[in-house]
C-alpha positions as CSV (number, residue, x, y, z in Angstrom):
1,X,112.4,70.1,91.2
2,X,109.1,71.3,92.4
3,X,109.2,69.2,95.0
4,X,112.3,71.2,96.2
5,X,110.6,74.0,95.6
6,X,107.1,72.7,97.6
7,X,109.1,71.9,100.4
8,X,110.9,75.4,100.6
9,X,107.2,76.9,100.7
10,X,106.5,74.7,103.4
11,X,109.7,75.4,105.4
12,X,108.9,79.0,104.8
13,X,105.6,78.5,106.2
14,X,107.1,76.8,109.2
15,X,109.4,79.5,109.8
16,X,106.9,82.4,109.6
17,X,104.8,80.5,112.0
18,X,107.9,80.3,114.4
19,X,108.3,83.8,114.0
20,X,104.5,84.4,115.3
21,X,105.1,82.4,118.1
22,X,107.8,84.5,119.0
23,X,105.5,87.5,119.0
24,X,106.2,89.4,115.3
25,X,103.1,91.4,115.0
26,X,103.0,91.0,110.9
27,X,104.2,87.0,110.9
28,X,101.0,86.4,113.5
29,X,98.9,88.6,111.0
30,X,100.2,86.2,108.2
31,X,99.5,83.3,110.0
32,X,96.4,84.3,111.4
33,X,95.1,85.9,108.7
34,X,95.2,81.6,106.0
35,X,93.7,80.1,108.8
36,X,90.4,81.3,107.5
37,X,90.6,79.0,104.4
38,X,88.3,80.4,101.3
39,X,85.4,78.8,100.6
40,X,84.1,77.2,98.1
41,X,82.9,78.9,95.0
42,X,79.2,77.8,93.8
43,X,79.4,81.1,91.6
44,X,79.5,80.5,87.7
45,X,79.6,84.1,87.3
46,X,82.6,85.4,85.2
47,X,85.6,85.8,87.6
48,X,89.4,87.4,87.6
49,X,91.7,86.9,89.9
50,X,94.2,89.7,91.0
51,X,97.3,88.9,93.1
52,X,99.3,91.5,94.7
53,X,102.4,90.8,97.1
54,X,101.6,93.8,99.2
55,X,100.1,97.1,99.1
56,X,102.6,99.2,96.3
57,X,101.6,95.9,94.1
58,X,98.4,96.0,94.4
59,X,98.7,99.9,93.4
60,X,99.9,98.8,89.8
61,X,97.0,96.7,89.4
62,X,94.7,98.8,90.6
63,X,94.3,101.2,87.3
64,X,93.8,98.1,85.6
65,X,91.1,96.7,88.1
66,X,88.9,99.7,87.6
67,X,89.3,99.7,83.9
68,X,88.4,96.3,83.5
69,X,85.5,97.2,85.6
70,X,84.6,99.5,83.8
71,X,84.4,98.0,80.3
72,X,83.0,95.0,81.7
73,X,80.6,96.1,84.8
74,X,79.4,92.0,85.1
75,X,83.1,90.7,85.4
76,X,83.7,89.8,89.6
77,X,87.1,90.2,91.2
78,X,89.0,88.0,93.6
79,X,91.7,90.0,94.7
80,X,94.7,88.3,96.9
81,X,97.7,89.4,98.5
82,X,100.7,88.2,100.5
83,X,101.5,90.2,103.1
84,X,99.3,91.7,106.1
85,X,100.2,95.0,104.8
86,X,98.8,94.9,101.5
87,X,95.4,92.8,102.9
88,X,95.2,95.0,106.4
89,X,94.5,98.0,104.3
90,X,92.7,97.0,101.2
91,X,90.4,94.3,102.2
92,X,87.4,96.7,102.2
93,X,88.4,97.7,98.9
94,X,84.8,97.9,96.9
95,X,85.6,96.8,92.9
96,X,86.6,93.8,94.5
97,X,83.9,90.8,95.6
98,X,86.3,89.5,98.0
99,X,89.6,90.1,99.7
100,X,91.5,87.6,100.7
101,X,95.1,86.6,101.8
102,X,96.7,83.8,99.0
103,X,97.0,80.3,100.6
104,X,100.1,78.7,100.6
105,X,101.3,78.0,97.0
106,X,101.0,74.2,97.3
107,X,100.2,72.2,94.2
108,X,96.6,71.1,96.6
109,X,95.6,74.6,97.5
110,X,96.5,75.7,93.7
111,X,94.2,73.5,92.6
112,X,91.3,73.8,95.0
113,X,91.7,77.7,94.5
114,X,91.2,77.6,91.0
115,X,87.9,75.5,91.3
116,X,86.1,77.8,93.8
117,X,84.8,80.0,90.7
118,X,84.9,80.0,86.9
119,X,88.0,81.9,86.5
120,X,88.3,83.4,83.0
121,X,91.6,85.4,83.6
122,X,94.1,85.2,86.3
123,X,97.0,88.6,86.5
124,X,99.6,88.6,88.6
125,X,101.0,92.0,89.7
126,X,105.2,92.7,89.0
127,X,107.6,90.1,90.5
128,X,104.7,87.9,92.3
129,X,106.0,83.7,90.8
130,X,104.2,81.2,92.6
131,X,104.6,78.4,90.8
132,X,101.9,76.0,91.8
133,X,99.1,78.3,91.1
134,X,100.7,79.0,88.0
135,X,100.3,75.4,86.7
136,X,97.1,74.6,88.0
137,X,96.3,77.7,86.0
138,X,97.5,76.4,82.8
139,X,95.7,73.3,84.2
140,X,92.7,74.7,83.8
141,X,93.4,76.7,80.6
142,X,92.9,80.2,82.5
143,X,95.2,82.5,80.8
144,X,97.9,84.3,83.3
145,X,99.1,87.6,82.4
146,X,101.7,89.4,84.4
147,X,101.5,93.7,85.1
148,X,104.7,95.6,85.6
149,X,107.0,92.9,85.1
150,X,110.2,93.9,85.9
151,X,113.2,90.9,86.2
152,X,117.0,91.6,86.7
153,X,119.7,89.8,84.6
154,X,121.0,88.3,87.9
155,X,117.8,86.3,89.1
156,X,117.2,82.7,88.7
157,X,115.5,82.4,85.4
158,X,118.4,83.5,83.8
159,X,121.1,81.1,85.5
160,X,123.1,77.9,84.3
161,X,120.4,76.4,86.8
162,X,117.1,77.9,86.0
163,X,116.1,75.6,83.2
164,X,112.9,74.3,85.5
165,X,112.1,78.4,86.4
166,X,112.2,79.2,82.9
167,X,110.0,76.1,81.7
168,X,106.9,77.9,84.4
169,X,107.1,81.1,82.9
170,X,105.4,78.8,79.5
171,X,102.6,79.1,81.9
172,X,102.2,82.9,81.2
173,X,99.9,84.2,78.6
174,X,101.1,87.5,78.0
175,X,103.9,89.7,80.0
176,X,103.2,93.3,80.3
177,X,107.0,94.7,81.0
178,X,108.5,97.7,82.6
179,X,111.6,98.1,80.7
180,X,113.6,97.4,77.7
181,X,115.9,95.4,79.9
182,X,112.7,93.3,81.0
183,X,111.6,92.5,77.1
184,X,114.9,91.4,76.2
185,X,115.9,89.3,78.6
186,X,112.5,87.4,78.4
187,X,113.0,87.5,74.7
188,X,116.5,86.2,75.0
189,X,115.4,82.5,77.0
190,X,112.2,82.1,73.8
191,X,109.1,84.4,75.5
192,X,108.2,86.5,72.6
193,X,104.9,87.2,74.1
194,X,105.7,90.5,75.9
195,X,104.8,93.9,75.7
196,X,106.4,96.9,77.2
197,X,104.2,99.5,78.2
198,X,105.5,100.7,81.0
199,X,104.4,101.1,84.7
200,X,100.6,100.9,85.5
201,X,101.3,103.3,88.4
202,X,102.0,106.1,86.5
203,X,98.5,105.9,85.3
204,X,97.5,105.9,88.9
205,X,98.9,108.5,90.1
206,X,97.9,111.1,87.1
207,X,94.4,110.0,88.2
208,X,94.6,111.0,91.8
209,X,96.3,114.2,90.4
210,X,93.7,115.3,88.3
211,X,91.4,114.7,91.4
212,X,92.9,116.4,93.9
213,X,91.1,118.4,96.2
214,X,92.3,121.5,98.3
215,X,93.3,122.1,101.3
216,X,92.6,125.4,103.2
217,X,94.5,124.8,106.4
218,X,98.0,124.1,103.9
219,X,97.0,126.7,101.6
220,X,96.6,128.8,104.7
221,X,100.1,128.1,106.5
222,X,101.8,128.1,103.0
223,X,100.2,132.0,102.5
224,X,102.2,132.5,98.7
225,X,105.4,131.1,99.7
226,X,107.4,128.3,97.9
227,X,107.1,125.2,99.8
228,X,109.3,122.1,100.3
229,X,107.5,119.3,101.4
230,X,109.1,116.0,102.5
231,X,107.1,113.1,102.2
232,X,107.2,109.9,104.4
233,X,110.5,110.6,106.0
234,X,112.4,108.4,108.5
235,X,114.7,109.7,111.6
236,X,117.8,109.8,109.7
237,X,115.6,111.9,106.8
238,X,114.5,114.1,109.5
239,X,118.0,114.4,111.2
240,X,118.8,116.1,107.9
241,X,116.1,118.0,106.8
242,X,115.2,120.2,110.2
243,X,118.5,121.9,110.2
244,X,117.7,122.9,106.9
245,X,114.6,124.9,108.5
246,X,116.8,127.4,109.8
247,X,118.6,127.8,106.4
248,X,115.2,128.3,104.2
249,X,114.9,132.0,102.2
250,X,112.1,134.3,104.2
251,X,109.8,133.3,101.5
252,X,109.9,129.4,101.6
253,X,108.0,127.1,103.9
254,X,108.5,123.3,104.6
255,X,106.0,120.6,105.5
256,X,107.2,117.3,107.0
257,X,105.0,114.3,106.5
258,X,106.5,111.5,108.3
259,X,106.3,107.8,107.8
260,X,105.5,107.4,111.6
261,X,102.7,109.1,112.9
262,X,102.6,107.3,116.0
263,X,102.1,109.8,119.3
264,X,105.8,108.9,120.7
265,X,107.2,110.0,117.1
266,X,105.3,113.1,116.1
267,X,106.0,114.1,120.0
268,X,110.1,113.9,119.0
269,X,110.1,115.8,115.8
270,X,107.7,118.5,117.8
271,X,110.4,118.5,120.6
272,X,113.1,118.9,117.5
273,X,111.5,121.9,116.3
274,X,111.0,123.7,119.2
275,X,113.6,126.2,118.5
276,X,112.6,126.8,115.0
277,X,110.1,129.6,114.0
278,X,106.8,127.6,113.9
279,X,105.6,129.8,110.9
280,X,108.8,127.7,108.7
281,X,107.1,124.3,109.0
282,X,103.9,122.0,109.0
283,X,103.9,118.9,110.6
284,X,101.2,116.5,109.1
285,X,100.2,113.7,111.6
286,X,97.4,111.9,109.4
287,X,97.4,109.7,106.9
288,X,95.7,109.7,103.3
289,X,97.0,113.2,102.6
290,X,100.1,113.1,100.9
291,X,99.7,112.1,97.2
292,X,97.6,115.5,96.6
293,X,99.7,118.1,98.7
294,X,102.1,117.4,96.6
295,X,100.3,120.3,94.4
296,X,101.4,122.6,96.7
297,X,105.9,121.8,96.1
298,X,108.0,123.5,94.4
299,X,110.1,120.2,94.7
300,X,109.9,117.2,97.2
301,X,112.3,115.2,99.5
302,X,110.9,111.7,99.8
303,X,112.2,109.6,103.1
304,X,113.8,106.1,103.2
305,X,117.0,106.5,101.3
306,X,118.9,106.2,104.1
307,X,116.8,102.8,105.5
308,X,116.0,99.5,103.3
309,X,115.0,102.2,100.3
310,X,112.9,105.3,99.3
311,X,108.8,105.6,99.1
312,X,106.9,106.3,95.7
313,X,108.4,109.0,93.9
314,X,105.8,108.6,91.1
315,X,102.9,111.2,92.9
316,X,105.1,114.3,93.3
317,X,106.6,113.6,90.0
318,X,103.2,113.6,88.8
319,X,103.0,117.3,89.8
320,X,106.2,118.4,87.9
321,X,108.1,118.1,91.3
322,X,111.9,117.5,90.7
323,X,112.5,115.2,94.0
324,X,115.6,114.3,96.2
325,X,116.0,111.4,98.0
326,X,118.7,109.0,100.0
327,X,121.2,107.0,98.3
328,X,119.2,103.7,98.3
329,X,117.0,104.1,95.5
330,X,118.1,101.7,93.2
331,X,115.6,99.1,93.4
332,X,113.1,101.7,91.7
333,X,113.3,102.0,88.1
334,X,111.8,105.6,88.2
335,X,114.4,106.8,90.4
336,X,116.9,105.8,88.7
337,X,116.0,106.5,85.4
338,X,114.9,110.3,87.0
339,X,118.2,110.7,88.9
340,X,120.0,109.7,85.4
341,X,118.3,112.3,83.1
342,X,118.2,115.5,86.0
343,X,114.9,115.2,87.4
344,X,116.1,113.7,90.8
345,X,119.3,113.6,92.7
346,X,120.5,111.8,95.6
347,X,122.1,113.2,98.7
348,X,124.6,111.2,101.1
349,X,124.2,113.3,103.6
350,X,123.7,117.2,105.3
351,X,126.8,118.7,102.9
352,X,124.6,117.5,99.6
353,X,121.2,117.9,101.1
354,X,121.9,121.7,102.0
355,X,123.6,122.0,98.3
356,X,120.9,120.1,96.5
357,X,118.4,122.5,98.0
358,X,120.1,125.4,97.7
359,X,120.6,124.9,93.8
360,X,116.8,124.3,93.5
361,X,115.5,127.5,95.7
362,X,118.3,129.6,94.0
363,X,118.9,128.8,90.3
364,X,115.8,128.9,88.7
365,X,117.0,127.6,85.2
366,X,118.5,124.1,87.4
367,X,115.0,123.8,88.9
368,X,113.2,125.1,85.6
369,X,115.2,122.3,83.6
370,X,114.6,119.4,86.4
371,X,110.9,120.2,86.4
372,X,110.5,119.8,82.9
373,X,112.3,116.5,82.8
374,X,109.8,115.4,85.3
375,X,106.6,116.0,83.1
376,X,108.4,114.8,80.1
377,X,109.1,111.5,82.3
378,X,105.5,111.3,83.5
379,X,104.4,111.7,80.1
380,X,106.4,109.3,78.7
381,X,105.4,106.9,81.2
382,X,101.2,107.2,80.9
383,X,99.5,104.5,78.7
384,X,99.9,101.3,80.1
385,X,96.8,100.4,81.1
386,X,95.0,101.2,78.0
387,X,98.2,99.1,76.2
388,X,97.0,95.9,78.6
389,X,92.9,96.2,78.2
390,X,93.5,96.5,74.3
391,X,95.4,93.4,74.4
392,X,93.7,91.2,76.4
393,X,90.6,92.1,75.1
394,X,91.9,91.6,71.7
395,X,92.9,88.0,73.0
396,X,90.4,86.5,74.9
397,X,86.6,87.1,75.1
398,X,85.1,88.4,78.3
């Protein structure tokens, strides 16, 4: 079976490299980006390794990153991620030694990877199962722990055919989990070794929160009124939302904060606006931004929902923001948990947007109530980090 499984990595590989050929900006970054192979470690400094698929990964490691850091200052950090999205923007991030993009998961390069430094602890962030490196990790007797775990009754471990997926996961020292749903089903194929504490994230996000600086340009534009603010919308978010401008009370503002920020696109939703009274929205063409000007919301649409699915809803729930969003948003355990208990809602379209928003700006108890579900869920949610240093720590010796 791993050969099978070696051989669709390599066809994988071959295919991404096709893809390059044929001039897809990220598959020539992915391609481009392992043909600088890692070199050789001659570093017996302590060492953990850090793997995130991309850049919202690498986001739920990243609380436990610092914090490790912090307790243990001498500790260096390898830090690896999958796609060009994640490594583009992070590999100049300073807790880590080096940045690097993950070689293709071959048992060779699993092994030679784990001798380049003396590796005491290896974590892998949410959904990321390689399975070579995961043996020549046990190989070597460097403990793997997984953050933010979060599996779905319909994946492979848990099929009449998974027997070999299941026997990798004995590879895993400890599984930090999500979700109930997670725990059990690890517990229901013999993993007791799992902890849920939720969604390292959330412990991100409060940070940044707590830190967040003002701005007097927004605080300016906003001048006392209630503000909307839609966060890293797409076309069909912004089809929906600037006919809403015109609807808006005399004493509420909106600021748009697309996804896009190219020239063409902040040009089209300029030209879009043109008939509506520039003092009713903000257009915010930077990046960098958006996590703290959600301080500013009385509730938040985030973008996506009607595309592959929505952005982070964690930051402006982090500010007590009840939020609205597309209808694909499943794939998110916040959202769905949030939409469930009446701190989010979904919209299919401009009938349920306008409605959504008009229950929120008029009945204060609805947006009262959603808001408070929202700090309750935040709440809730805080902790996991401490729950992961406490028991690793308590485990294995640094």
């Amino acid at each position: 079976m791993r050969g099978l499984y070696t051989l669709a990595i390599r066809a994988y590989t071959v295919a991404v490299k096709d893809a390059a050929l044929f001039g897809n900006p990220k598959a020539k970054q992915w391609v481009e980006g392992r043909r600088q192979r890692p070199e050789p470690g001659n570093d017996q400094s302590p060492w953990v390794w850090f793997h995130a698929a991309s850049l919202g990964e690498f986001e739920q490691g990243r609380p436990v990153i610092e914090a490790l850091k912090k307790e243990h200052p001498d500790i260096k950090v390898s830090l690896t991620f999958f796609s060009p999205s994640g490594y583009e923007i992070r590999k100049n991030y300073p807790l880590a030694d080096e940045v690097l993009y993950l070689p293709v998961d071959t048992l060779k390069n699993a092994r030679q990877w784990v001798e380049r430094h003396h590796f005491v602890a290896a974590f892998f962030i949410k959904y990321e199962f390689w399975f070579n490196y995961m043996t020549a990790l046990d190989e070597k007797h460097i403990p793997l722990y997984y953050i933010s775990l979060i599996l779905k009754p319909d994946q492979y471990f848990f099929k009449w055919y998974g027997g070999w997926f299941r026997k990798q996961l004995k590879h895993v020292s400890h599984f930090f989990v999500q979700d109930d749903t997670t725990m059990e089903l690890l517990k229901g194929i013999g993993f007791d070794n799992v902890t849920r504490c939720g969604d390292t994230r959330f412990d991100r996000v409060a940070a940044i929160a707590k830190q967040a600086k003002t701005f007097p340009e927004i605080e300016a534009f906003i001048h006392g009124r209630q503000c909307i603010i839609a966060g890293s919308s797409w076309p069909p978010d912004e089809k929906l939302l600037i006919p809403y401008i015109e609807r808006l009370p005399e004493n509420y503002c909106m600021i748009i904060a697309p996804h896009d920020i190219s020239e063409k696109h902040i040009r089209q939703i300029r030209e879009s606006l043109t008939s509506i009274n520039p003092d009713k929205v903000y257009l915010i063409d930077t990046v960098g931004i958006l996590s703290q000007l959600y301080q500013y919301a009385r509730f938040v649409y985030i973008g996506g929902g009607f595309g592959v699915n929505i952005h982070n809803i964690q930051e402006p729930v982090t500010f007590g923001c009840p939020v609205v969003f597309g209808p694909k948003y499943k794939s998110f355990k916040e959202a769905v948990d949030l939409v469930s208990l009446g701190g989010a809602f979904s919209i299919n379209g401009q009938e349920e947007l306008n409605k959504t928003f008009d229950r929120l700006i008029n009945d204060e108890a609805h947006y009262q109530q959603a808001s408070e579900i929202c700090k309750k869920y935040l709440k809730s949610q805080l902790g996991a980090t401490d729950a992961i240093l406490k028991e690793i720590t308590s485990t294995f010796s640094f």
